[in-house]
C-alpha positions as CSV (number, residue, x, y, z in Angstrom):
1,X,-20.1,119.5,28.1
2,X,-20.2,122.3,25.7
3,X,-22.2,125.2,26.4
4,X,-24.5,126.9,23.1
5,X,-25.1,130.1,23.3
6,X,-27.8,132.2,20.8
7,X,-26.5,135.3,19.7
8,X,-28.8,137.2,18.0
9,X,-27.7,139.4,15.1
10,X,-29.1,142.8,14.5
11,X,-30.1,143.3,10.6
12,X,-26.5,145.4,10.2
13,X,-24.6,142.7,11.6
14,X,-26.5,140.5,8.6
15,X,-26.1,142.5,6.0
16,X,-22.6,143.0,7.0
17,X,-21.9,139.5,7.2
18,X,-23.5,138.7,3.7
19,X,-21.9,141.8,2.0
20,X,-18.5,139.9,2.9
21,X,-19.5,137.0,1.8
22,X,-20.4,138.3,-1.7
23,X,-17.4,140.2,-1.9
24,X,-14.7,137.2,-1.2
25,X,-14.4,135.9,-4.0
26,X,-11.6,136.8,-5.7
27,X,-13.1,136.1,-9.5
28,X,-15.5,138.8,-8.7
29,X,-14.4,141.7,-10.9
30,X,-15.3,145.0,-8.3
31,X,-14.7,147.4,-10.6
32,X,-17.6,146.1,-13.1
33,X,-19.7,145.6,-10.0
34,X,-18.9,149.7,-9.1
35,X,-19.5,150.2,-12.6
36,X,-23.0,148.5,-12.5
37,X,-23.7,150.3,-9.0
38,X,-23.3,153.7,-10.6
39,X,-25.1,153.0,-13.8
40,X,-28.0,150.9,-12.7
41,X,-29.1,151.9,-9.0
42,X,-30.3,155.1,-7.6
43,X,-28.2,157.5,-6.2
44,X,-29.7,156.9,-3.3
45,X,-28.7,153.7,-3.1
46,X,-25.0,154.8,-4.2
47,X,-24.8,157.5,-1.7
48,X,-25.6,154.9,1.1
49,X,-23.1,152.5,0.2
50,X,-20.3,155.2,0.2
51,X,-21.7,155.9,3.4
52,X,-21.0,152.3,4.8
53,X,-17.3,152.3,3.1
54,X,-16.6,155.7,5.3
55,X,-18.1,154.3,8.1
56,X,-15.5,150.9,7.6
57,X,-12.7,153.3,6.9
58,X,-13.4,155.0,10.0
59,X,-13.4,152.7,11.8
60,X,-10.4,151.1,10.7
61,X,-8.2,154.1,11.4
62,X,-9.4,154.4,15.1
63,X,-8.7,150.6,15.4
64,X,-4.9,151.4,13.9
65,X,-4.4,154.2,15.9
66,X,-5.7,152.6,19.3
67,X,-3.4,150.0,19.0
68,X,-0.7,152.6,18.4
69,X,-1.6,153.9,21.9
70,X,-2.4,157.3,20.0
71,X,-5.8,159.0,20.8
72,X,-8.2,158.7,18.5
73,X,-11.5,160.0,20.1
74,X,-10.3,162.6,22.1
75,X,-7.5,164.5,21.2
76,X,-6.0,165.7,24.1
């Protein structure tokens, strides 16, 4: 017997998930869609998404360096 469980996604967690999706495929060209992102939206808009590729990058290094044993979040 297989047991379902619901997990409920918060609204980053969605929007996460379906920026990744739109991003996969490789015939997307991202430098036209940067292009179109700088030209065409807000800067607010801009300055939120670089916001969200620090926040990744971030997050990425702490995940390198914790499996390095190093310490990432306190540097004692």
């Amino acid at each position: 017997m297989r047991r379902i469980t619901n997990q409920i996604l918060t609204n980053e967690e969605k929007v996460a998930k379906k920026l990744t999706q739109n991003i996969q495929d490789l015939n997307l060209d991202l430098e036209k869609v940067g292009f179109y992102i700088a030209t065409a939206m807000p800067y607010l808009h801009y300055t939120r998404i670089v916001e969200t590729v620090e926040a990744a990058k971030y997050q990425m290094e702490g995940a390198t360096l914790s499996r390095q044993g190093d310490y990432y979040e306190n540097d004692i």
